[in-house]
C-alpha atoms as an extended CHARMM CRD file, in Angstrom:
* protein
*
        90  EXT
         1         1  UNK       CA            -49.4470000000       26.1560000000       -2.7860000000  PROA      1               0.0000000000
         2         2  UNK       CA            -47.5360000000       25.9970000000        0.5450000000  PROA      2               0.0000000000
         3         3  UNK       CA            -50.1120000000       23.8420000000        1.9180000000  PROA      3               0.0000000000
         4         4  UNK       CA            -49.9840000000       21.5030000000       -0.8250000000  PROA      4               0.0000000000
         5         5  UNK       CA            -46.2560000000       21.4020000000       -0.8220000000  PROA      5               0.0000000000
         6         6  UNK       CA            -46.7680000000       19.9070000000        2.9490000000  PROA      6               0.0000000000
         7         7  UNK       CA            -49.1520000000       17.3670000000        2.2010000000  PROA      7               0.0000000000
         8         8  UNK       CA            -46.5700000000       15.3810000000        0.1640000000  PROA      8               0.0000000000
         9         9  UNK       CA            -44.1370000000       15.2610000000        3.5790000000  PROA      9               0.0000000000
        10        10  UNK       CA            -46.8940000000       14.4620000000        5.6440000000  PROA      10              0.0000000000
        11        11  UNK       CA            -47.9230000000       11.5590000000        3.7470000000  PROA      11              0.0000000000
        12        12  UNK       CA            -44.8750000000        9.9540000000        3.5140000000  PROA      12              0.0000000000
        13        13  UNK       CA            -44.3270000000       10.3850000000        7.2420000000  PROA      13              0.0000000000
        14        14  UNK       CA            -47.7010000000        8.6470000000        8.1750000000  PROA      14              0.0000000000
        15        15  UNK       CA            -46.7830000000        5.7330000000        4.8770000000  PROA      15              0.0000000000
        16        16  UNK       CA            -43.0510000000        5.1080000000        6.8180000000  PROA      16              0.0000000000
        17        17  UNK       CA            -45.1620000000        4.7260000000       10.1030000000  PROA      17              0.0000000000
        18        18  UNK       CA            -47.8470000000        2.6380000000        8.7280000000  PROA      18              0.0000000000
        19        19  UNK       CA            -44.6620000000        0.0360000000        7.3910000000  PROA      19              0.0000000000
        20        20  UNK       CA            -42.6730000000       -0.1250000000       10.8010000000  PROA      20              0.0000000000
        21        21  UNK       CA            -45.7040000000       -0.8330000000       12.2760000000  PROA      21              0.0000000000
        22        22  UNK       CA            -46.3110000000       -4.2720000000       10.3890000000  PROA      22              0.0000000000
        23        23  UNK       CA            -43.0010000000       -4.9560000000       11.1580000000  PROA      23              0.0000000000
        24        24  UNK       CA            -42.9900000000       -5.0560000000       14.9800000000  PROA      24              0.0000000000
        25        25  UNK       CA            -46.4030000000       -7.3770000000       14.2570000000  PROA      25              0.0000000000
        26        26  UNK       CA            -43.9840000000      -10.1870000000       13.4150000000  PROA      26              0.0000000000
        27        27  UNK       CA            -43.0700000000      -10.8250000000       16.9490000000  PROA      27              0.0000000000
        28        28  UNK       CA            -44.1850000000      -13.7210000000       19.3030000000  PROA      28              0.0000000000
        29        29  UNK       CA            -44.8810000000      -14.0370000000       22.6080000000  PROA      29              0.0000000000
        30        30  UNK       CA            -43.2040000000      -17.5320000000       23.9960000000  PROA      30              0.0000000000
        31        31  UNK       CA            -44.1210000000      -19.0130000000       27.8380000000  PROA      31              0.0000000000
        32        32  UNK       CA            -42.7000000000      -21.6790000000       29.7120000000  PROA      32              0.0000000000
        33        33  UNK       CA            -41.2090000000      -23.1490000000       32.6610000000  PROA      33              0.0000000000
        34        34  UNK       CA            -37.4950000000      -24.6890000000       32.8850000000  PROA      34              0.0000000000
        35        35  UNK       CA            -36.6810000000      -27.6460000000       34.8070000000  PROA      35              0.0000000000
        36        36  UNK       CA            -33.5340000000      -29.4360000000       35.9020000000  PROA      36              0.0000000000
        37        37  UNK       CA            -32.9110000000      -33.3600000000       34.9970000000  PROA      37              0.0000000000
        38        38  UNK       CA            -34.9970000000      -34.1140000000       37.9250000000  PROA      38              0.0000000000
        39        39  UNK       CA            -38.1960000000      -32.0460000000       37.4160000000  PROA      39              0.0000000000
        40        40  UNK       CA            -37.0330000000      -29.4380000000       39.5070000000  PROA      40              0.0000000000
        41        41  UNK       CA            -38.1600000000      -25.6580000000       38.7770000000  PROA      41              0.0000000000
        42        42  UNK       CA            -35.0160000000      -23.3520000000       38.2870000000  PROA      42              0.0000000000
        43        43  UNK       CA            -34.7900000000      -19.6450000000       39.3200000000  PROA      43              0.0000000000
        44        44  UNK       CA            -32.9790000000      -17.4390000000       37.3980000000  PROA      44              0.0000000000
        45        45  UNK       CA            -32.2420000000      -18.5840000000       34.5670000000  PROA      45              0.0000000000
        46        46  UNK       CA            -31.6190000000      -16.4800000000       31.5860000000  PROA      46              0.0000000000
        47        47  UNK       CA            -33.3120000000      -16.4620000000       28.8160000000  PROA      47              0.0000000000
        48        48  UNK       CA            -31.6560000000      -14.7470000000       26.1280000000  PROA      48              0.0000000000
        49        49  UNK       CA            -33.0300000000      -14.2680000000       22.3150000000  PROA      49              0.0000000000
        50        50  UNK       CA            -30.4260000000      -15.2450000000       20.6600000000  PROA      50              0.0000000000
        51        51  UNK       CA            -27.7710000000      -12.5050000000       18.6400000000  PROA      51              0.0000000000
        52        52  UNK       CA            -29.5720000000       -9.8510000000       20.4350000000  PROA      52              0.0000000000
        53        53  UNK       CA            -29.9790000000       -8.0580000000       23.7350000000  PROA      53              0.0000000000
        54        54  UNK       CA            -33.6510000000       -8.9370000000       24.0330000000  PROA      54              0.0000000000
        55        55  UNK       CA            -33.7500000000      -11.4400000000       27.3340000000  PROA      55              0.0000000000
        56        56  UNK       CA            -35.4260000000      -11.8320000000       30.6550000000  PROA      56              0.0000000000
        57        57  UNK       CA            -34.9270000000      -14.6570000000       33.7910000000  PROA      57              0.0000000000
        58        58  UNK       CA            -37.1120000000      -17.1520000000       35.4780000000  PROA      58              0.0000000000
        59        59  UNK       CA            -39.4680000000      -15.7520000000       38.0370000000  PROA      59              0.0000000000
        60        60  UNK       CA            -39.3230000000      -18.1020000000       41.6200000000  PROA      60              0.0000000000
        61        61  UNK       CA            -41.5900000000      -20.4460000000       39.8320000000  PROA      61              0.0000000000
        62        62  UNK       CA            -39.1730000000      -21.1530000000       36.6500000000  PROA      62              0.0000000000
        63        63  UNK       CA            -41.7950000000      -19.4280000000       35.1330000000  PROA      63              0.0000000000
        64        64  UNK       CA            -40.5040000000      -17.1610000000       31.9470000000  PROA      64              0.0000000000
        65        65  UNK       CA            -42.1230000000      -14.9100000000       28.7390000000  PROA      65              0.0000000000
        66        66  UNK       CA            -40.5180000000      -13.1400000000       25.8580000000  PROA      66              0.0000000000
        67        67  UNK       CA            -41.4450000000      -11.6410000000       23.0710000000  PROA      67              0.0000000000
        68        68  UNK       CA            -39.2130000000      -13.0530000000       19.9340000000  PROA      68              0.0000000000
        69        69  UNK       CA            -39.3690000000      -12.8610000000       16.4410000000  PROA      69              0.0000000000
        70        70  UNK       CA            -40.7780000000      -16.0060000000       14.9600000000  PROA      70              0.0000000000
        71        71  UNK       CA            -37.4150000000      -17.4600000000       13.7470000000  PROA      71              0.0000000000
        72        72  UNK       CA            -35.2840000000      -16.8180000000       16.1860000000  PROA      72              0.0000000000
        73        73  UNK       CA            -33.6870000000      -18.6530000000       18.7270000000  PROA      73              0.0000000000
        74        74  UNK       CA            -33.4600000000      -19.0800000000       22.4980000000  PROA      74              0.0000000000
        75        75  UNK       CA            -30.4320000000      -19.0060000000       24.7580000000  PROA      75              0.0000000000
        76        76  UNK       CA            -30.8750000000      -20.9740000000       28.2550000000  PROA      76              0.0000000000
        77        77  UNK       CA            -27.8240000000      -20.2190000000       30.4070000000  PROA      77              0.0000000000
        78        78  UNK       CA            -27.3400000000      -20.7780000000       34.3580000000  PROA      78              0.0000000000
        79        79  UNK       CA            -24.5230000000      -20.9660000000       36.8470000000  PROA      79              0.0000000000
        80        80  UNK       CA            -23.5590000000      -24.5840000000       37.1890000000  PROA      80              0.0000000000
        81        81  UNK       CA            -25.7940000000      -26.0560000000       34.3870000000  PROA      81              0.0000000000
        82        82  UNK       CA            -25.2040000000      -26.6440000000       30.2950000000  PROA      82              0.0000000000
        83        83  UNK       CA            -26.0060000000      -23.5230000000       28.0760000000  PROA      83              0.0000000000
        84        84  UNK       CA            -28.9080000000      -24.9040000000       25.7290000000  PROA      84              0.0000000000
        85        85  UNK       CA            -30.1280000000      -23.1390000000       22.3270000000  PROA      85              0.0000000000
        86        86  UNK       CA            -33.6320000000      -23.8960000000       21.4210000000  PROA      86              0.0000000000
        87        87  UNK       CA            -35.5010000000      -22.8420000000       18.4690000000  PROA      87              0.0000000000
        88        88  UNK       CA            -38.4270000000      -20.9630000000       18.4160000000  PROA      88              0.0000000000
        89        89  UNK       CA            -41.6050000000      -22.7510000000       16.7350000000  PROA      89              0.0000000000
        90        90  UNK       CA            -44.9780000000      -22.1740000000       16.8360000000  PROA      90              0.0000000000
């Protein structure tokens, strides 16, 4: 009986798992490199998912990656320079 009994919070468990699991699937993994006007490469930059704390900066290269969810958007900000919002597409 006990053992039984267990089973049914066990399952559950491993079901609630098995969901949040397809949920963090839904995320994207976005590359690029930001320039200035002139073609210029930028160095940190951040790069800032927007209405979250999810964001990185530019490596020495301008060079960035994120992970995103597929609708969301991107927040370009640096010291001197525009803030842009981009959205994310595939």
């Amino acid at each position: 009986m006990k053992i039984t009994n267990l089973l049914r919070p066990i399952s559950l468990l491993f079901l609630f798992f098995l969901f949040s699991l397809c949920a963090f699937a839904q995320s994207i993994s976005i590359r690029g490199i930001v320039k200035d006007a002139i073609g210029e490469t930028l160095t940190g930059v951040n790069v800032i998912e927007v209405g979250t704390t999810n964001g990185t900066i530019t490596d020495m290269n301008g060079k960035y990656e994120i992970k995103v969810s597929e609708k969301s958007k991107l927040s370009f900000s640096f010291l001197g320079y525009q803030t842009n919002v981009v959205a994310v597409s595939k």
